[in-house]
Phi, psi and omega in degrees: 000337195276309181313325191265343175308288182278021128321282184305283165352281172333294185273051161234324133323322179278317180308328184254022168050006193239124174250074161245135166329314191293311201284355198265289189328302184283333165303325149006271210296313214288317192309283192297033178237310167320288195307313210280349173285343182266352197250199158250158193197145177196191191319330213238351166325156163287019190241323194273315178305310175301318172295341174279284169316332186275347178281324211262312216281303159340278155334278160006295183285328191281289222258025156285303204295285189316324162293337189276349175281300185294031181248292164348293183328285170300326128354256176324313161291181181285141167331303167311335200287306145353105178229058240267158178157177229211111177235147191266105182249106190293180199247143184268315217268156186211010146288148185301320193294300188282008188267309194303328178306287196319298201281344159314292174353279191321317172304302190292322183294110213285165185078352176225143175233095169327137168232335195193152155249150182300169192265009165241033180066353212255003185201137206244122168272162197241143090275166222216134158294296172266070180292337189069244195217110175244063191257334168292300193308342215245317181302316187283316182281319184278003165246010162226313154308272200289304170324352153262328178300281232277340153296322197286276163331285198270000000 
């Protein structure tokens, strides 16, 4: 179904001859509405999976931008404030394909670094600019980061 989506997308740049991102984005949106009127669609659909990634991706995006305050911030303050360490966040997710999205996130997020995964998969180590506490910093990443990782993937 992903296929005929950009299929249809495509040839919809060729039919109106005009190649721009904008105009590919609305045969997107015009494609995926065509499909969704013609096709069957429930919980478990290519319809439901896209609105999950465009969900996941949002997030995603909401909390680079916040991290990118929090960094400014920490720049800027006195040192001391500052609490860098290396937390161990065991893992829900268990496929390979969502442990590397989940440690990418992380990684893309300013202020955090994947650094290693355990050799039984079951824990993803962290650095941290700001750890806080980290039963908090394990809270934050696995009730926002992996908890979207783990709708998109399983």
């Amino acid at each position: 179904m992903a296929l005929l989506h950009l299929v249809l997308s495509v040839l919809w740049l060729v039919l109106t001859g005009r190649w721009s991102l904008g105009e590919f984005l609305f045969g997107a949106l015009l494609s995926y509405l065509v499909l969704w009127l013609t096709h069957p669609h429930g919980p478990d659909t290519y319809f439901a999976r896209v609105w999950k990634v465009a969900r996941a991706l949002g997030v995603f995006l909401r909390e680079v931008v916040i991290a990118n305050l929090r960094v400014t911030y920490h720049v800027f303050a006195p040192l001391r404030r500052m609490q860098p360490g290396i937390v161990a966040v065991p893992l829900d997710v268990k496929s390979d394909v969502a442990i590397t999205m989940l440690a990418n996130a992380i990684t893309l997020t300013p202020g955090t670094l994947s650094l290693d995964v355990s050799t039984d998969q079951r824990t993803l180590y962290v650095h941290g600019m700001r750890i806080g506490t980290p039963p908090e910093f394990r809270a934050e990443i696995k009730s926002v980061l992996e908890k979207q990782v783990q709708e998109v993937c399983e």
